[in-house]
N, C-alpha and C positions, 0 to 999 in steps of 0.2 A: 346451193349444193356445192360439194364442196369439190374441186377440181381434182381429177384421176390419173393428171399426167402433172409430168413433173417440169415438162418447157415442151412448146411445140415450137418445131423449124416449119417454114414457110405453112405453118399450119397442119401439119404430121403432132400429134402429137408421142412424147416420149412418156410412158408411163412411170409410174411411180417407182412402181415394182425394180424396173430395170434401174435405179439406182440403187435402190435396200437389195438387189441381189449384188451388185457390183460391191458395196460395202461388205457384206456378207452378212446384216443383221438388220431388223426392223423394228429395235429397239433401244435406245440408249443403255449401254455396255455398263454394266456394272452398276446403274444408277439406282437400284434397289439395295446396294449395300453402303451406300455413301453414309458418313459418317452423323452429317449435320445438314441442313436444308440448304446451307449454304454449298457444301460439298456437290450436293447433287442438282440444285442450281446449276455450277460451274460442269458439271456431265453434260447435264441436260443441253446446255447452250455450245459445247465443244461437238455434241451428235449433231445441234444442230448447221452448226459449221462446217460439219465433214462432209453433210448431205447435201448442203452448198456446194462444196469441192468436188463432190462425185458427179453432183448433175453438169460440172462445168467439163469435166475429162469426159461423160459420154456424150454431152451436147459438142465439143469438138470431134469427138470419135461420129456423129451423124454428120455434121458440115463438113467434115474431111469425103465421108464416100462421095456425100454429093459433089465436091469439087472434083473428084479422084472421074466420076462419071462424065462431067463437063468436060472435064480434058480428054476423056476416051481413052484412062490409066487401067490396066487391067484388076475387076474386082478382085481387092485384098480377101484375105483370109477373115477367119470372125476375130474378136478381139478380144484379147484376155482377161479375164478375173482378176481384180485386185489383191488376191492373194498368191498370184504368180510374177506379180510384178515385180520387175529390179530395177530399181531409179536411181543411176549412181548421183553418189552427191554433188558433181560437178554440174553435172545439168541441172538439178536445185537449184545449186547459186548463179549457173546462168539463162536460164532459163524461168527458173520459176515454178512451183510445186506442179502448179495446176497443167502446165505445157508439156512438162517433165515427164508427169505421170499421163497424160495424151499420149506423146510419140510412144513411151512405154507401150501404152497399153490398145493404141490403136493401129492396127497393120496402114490403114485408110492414112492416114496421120504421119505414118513414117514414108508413105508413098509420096503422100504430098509433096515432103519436105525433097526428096529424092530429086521430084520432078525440078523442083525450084532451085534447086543447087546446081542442076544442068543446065537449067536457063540465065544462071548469072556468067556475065563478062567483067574478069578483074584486069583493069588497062596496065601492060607494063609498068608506067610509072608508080602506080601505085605497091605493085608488086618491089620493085626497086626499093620505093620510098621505105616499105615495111622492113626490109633490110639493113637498112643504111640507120635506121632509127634503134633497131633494138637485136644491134651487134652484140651483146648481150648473151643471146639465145644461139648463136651459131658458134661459140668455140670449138677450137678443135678437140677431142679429148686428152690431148697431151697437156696443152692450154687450160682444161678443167681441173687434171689433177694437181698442175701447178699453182693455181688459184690466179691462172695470168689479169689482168686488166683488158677488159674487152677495149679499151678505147687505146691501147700503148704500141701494140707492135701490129700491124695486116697480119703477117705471118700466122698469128693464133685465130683467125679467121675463117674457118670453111671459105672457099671461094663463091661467089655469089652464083653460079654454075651449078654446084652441088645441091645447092637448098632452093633454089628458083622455083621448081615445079612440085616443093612440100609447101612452101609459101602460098601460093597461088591458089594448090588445095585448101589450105586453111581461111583465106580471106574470101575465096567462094562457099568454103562451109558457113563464115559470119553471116555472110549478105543472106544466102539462105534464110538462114534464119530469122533475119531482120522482115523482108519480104513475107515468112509465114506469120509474122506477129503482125504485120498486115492487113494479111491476108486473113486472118483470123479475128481483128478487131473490126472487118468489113462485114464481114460475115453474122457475126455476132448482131450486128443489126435485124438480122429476121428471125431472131429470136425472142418466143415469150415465154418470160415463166411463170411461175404457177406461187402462189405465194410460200414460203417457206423454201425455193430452192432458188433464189435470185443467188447471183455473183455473190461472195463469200464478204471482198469488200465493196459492197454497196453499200453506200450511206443513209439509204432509207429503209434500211432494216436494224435492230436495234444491237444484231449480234456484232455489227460488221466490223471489219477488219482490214487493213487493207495488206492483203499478202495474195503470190500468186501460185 
């Protein structure tokens, strides 16, 4: 018989349903008008891909609550529909589709990430170090419009005072993030799926790919 959920966590299963609602369709998009067999081949295996991808955004949107519960984080809100999502493209390229569209679309997920940002310690030095390496980013604007040489005069310099505690933010936001992708590949260990909704690049599947 054939399986009615789409991955179960610790044995919960996630049904099917709640990834074709999250796409918003339970049929490959247009594959009735494809041109040639080939055409609708190449549908057929990009639905199956997407439904890949979906199960992997709302299988972290489940492992985010439960982490969110472990820590005693106040239950989030429900989590959005894919057709409300806004995934700017920076967090694509660093992040990753599949993550991207997670913190997007999971309240649970963006809490997580929250908690984990407050728990990192960035050491002075390293804060320093980030400074002194990419004098680059701190011209002053008078310095920008001139097109000065970050490396030629201090003077075009923000004073390392000024920028200290936007630094500091930034390299606590990195670590964050390092620690949810983590925290997120530990996790993903009590995960089963259901055949046709494995990780998108999985190798023992024939569509696979490796993108995240």
């Amino acid at each position: 018989m054939t399986e009615d959920y789409a991955a179960r966590v610790r044995g919960k299963p996630i049904p099917k349903q709640h990834v074709e609602t999250f796409l918003g369709t339970s049929s490959p998009r247009g594959a009735g008008n494809c041109a040639t067999s080939h055409d609708a081949a190449a549908q057929a295996r990009r639905h199956r891909q997407q439904r890949r991808w979906a199960t992997q955004v709302i299988v972290t949107d489940e492992l985010a609550r439960r982490a969110c519960a472990e820590r005693g984080l106040t239950p989030p809100p429900d989590a959005r529909p894919m057709h409300l999502l806004t995934i700017p493209e920076t967090d694509v390229a660093d992040l990753g589709s599949i993550v991207a569209a997670a913190l997007a679309h999971s309240p649970a997920a963006q809490a997580l990430l929250t908690a984990l940002e407050r728990e990192q310690e960035v050491p002075e030095t390293a804060v320093r170090d980030y400074y002194d390496r990419n004098r680059d980013r701190f011209l002053t604007p008078d310095a920008l419009r001139r097109g000065a040489d970050p490396y030629a005069e201090p003077a075009d310099i923000q004073p390392y005072e000024h920028v200290r505690d936007g630094i500091a933010q930034e390299l606590r936001h990195a670590a964050a993030r390092r620690a949810f992708f983590d925290w997120l590949d530990a996790a993903r260990a009590d995960v089963e799926y259901a055949e046709g909704h494995e990780h998108p690049g999985d190798p023992t599947h024939q569509d696979h790919e490796h993108r995240h």
